[in-house]
C-alpha positions as CSV (number, residue, x, y, z in Angstrom):
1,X,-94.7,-20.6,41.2
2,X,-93.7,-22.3,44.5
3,X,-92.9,-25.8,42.5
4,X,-90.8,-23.9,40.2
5,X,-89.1,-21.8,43.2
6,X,-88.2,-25.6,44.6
7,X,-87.3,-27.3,41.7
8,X,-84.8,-24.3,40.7
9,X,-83.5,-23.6,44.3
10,X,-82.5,-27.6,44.5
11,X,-80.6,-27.6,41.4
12,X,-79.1,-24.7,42.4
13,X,-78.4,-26.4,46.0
14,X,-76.9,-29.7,43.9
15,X,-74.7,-27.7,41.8
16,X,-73.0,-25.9,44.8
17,X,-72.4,-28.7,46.4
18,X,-71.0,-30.7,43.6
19,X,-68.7,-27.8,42.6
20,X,-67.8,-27.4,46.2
21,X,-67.2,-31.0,46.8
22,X,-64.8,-31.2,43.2
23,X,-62.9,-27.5,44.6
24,X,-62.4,-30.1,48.1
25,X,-61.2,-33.1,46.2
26,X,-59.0,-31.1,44.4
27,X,-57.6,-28.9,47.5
28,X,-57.2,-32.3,49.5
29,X,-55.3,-34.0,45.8
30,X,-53.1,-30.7,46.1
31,X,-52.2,-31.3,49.6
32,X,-51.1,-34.9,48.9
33,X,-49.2,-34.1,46.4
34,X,-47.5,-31.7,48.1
35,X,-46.8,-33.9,51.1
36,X,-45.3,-37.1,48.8
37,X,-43.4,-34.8,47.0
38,X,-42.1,-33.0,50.2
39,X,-41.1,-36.5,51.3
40,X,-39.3,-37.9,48.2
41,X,-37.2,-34.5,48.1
42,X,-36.2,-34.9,51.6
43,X,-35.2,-38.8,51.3
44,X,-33.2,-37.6,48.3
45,X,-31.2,-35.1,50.4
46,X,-30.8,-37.8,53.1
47,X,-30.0,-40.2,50.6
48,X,-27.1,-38.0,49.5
49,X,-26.0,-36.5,52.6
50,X,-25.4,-40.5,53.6
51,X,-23.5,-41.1,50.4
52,X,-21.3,-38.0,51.2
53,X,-21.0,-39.0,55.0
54,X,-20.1,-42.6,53.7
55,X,-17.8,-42.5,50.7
56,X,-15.8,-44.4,49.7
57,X,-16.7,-46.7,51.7
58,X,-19.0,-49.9,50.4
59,X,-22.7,-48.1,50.6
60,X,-24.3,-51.5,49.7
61,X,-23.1,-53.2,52.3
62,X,-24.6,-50.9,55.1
63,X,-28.5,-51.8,56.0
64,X,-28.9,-47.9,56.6
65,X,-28.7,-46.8,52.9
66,X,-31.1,-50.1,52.4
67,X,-33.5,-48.6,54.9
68,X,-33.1,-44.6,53.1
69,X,-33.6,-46.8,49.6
70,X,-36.8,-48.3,51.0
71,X,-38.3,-45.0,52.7
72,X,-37.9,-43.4,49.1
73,X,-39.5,-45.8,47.1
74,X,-42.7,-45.9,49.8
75,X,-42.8,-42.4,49.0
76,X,-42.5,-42.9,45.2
77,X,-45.5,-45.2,45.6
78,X,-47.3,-42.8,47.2
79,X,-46.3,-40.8,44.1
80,X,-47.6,-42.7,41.6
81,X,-51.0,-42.7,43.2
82,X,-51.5,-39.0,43.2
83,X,-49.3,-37.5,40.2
84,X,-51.5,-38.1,36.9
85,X,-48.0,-37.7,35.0
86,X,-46.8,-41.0,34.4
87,X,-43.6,-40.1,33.0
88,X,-43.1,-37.9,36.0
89,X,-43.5,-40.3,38.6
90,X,-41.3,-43.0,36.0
91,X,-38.0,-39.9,36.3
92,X,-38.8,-39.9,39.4
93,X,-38.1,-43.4,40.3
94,X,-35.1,-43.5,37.6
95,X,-33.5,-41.5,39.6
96,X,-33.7,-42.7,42.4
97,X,-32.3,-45.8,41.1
98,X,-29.4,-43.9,40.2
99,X,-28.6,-43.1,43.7
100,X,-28.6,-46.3,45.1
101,X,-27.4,-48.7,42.3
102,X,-24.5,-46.1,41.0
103,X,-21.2,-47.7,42.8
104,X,-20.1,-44.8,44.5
105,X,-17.0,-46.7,46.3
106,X,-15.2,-47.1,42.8
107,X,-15.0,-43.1,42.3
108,X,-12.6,-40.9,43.0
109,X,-13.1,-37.8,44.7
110,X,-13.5,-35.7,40.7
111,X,-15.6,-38.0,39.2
112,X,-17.3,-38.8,42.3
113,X,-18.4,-34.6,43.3
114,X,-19.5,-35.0,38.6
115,X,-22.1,-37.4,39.3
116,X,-23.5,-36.1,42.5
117,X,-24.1,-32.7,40.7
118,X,-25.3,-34.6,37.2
119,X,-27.8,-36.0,39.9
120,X,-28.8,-32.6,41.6
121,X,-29.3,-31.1,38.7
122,X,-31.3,-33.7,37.4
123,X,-33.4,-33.7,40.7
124,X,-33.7,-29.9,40.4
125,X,-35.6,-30.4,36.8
126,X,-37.5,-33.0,38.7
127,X,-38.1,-30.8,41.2
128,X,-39.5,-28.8,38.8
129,X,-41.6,-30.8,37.4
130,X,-43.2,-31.6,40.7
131,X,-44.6,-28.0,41.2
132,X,-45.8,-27.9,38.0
133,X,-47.9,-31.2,38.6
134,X,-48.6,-29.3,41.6
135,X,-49.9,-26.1,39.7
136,X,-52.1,-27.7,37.4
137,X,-54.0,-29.3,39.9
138,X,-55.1,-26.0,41.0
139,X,-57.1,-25.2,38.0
140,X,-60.6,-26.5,37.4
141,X,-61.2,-27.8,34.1
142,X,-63.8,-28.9,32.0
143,X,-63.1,-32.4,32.6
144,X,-64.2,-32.0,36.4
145,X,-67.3,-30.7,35.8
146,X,-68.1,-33.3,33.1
147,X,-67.0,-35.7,36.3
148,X,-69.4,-33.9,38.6
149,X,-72.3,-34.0,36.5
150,X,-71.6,-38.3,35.5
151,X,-73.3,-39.1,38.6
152,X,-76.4,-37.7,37.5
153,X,-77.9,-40.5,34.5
154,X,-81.4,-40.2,35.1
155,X,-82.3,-42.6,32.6
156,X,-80.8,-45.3,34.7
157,X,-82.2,-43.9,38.1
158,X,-85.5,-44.4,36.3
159,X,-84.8,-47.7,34.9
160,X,-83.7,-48.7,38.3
161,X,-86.7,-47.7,39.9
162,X,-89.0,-49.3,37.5
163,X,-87.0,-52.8,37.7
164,X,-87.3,-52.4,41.5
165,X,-91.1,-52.1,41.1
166,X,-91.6,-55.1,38.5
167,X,-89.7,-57.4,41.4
168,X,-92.0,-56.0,43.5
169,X,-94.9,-57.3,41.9
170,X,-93.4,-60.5,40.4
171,X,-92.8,-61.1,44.2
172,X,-96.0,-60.4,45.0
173,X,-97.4,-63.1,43.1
């Protein structure tokens, strides 16, 4: 009775602390993505505010908006290693091509006020997209349990142990 008592009460204490581990990885995933995502939106809005500031004069030629260009794209990076959705993370960095290789000094005050809200709204649906990548991180799915439970081969922890022994011995000879 007490073997069984043990044997069930560690698989019991393993699964726990796997699930508890994968809720953890997936909390701390959720955080990150909220915090890259946070970051690009807010380089977007400084990247515009600038081009606002700015126009028409020649944006290209002024290391700040090179600086706000660079910021962006570190934070698209840091996009790309926690978003799963690839063609998220590519709109992502489309646009923010857009914003610094569109020649805003060659528009006129119409056309210029049409493409900065083609690009807001585009960012908006972007936007959008970024809490849904959010939301359906929250949700456990099948796939992280199979992850959890990949660790445990115990075929191979047994092969391992047996190789280890038969070194032992050919050593030993």
């Amino acid at each position: 009775m007490n073997f069984w008592t043990l044997l069930i009460g560690a698989i019991s204490g393993y699964l726990i602390h796997a699930v508890s581990m994968k809720v953890s990885f997936k909390r701390n995933t959720i955080k990150n993505k909220i915090k890259v995502f946070a970051a690009i939106i807010d380089n977007w809005v400084n990247v515009r505010n600038y081009i606002v500031a700015t126009h028409p004069n020649n944006l290209h030629e002024d290391n700040n908006f090179d600086q706000l260009y660079g910021r962006t794209l570190t934070s698209i990076g840091e996009a790309i290693l926690v978003s799963e959705d690839n063609q998220l993370t590519r709109d992502i960095n489309a646009l923010n091509e857009r914003f610094y290789r569109t020649d805003w000094n060659n528009f006129k005050n119409e056309q210029f006020n049409s493409e900065l809200e083609t690009l807001r709204s585009d960012a908006i649906n972007i936007v959008q997209r970024m809490r849904d990548d959010i939301s359906k991180s929250t949700i456990l799915e099948i796939s992280d349990f199979a992850h959890i439970f990949s660790g445990l081969n115990f075929l191979e922890f047994f092969n391992r142990s047996r190789r280890r022994e038969e070194g032992r011995r050919g050593r030993a000879l």
